[in-house]
N, C-alpha and C positions, 0 to 999 in steps of 0.2 A: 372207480378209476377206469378210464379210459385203456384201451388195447390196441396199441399202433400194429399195424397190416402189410404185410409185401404184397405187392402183384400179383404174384403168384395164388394166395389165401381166395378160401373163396366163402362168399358170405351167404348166410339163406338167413332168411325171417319166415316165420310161419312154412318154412319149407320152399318159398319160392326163393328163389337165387338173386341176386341184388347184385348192381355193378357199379361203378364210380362213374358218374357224369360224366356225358358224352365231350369229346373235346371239338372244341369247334375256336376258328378261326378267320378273322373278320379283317379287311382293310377297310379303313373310313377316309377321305379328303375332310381333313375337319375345315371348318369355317373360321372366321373371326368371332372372338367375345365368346366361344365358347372354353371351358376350361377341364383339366383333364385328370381333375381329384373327383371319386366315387359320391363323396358327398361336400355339398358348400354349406356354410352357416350362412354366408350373405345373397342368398336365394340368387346365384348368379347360373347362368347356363350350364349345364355339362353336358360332354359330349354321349355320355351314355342316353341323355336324351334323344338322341338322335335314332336311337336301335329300338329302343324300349316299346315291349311289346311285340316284337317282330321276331325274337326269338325268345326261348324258355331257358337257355344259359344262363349264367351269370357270368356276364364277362369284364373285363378292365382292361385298361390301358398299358402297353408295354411303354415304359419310358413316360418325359413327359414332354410336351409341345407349351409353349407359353400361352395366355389367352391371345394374345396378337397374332400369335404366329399359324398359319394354314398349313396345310399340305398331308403328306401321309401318316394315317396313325394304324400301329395295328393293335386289335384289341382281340384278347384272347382266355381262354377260363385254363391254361397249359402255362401252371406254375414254374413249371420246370425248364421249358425253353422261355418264358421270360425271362428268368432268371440267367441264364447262359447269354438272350441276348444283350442283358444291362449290365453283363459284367464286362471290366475293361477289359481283360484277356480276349474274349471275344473279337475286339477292334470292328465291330459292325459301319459299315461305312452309311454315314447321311450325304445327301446332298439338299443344297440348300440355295432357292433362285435370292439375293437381294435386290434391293433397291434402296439407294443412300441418297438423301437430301443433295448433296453438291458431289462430283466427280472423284473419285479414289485419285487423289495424285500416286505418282510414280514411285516417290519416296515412300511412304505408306504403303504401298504395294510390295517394293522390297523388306518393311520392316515386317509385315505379316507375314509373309513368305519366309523371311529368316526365324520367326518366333519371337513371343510378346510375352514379357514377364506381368502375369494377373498375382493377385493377392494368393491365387491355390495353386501357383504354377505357371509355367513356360507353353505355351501354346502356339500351333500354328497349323493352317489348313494343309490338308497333306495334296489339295490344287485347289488354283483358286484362279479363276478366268474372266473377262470382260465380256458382258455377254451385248452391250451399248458400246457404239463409239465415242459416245460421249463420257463413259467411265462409270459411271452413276449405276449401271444395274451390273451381278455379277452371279457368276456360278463359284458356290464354294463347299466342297468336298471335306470333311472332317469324321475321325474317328472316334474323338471325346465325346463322355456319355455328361460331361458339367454341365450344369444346370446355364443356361443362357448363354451357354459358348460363344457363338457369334455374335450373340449384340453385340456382348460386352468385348470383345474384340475390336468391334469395328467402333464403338463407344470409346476406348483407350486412345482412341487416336483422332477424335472430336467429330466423330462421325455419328449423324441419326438413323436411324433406320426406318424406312418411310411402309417397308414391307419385306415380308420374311415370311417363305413360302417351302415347305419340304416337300421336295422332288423324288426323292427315292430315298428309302429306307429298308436296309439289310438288302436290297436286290430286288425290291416291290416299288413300284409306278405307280401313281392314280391316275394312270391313262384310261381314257373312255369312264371316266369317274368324276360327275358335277361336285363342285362344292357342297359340302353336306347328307352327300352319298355314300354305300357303302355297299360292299358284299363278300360275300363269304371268296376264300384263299382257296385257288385251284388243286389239287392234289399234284401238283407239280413243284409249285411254291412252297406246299409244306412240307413235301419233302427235300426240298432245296434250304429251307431253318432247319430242320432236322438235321443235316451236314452240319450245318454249324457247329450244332450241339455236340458232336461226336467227334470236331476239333478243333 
């Protein structure tokens, strides 16, 4: 049988000392067509390919981005503040650039702003902005960790989504960051999740 460990415990083998894997933490700009499960059966892209090799961690995805959808991922082997970030308590703020096939009319605009009854719930951007004058592309701010939040948002009210792009996540940018790029979290950022974690 197995012998679960505090922190604290300290471990030797043959007398050398042994530690728990280093924690490391990565932002990636995913791309399109890649997807954000560890392993696929239908030999489809992941984003862990994008790192692979280039470090000796084994790291995954916090949260998940749909294969369509770009923008910021962070990927990280720190169980423990994953976890705090995909819990709802946390309210981690996304933002998120659209682009909708035909213009958000007005009315639309006030029903998502007042909240839209989905099949798991009442939802609504906590801001949502016109980023076109034409109405069609949009900034939208949400704290829901649902699975396709926004499409299916903007979907409830016969809207397509032409592109769906994450701008910031928990407080991190992919500024100065190509599509399909990545690097490692300044020690300033991760002490900035780390707050998180501790309220």
């Amino acid at each position: 049988m197995g012998s679960r460990l505090d922190r604290s415990d300290k471990v030797e083998v043959d007398g050398k000392s042994i530690s728990g894997e280093k924690k490391v933490y990565l932002l990636l700009n995913k791309p399109k067509d890649f997807i954000t499960t560890l392993k696929d059966t239908h030999d489809r892209k992941i984003v862990t390919d994008l790192i692979k090799g280039k470090i000796k961690e084994r790291v995954y995805p916090v949260g998940r981005l749909d294969r369509l959808t770009t923008g910021v991922l962070l990927l990280t082997n720190d169980g423990e503040l994953a976890d705090v970030l995909m819990h709802p308590s946390s309210r981690v703020s996304k933002v998120y650039s659209v682009e909708l096939d035909k213009p958000l009319t007005r009315e639309d605009e006030t029903a998502l702003i007042a909240g839209t009854k989905l099949a798991d719930g009442v939802f609504a951007p906590d801001e949502l902005a016109a980023i076109s004058e034409e109405r069609n592309e949009w900034g939208v701010e949400i704290h829901s960790g649902k699975n396709r939040i926004v499409r299916r948002l903007f979907e409830h009210y016969g809207y397509r989504i032409k592109k769906l792009d994450r701008v910031v996540f928990a407080g991190l940018t992919k500024k100065n960051l190509a599509r399909g790029q990545w690097r490692f979290l300044t020690e300033k950022e991760i002490v900035r999740l780390k707050y998180l974690k501790r309220h």
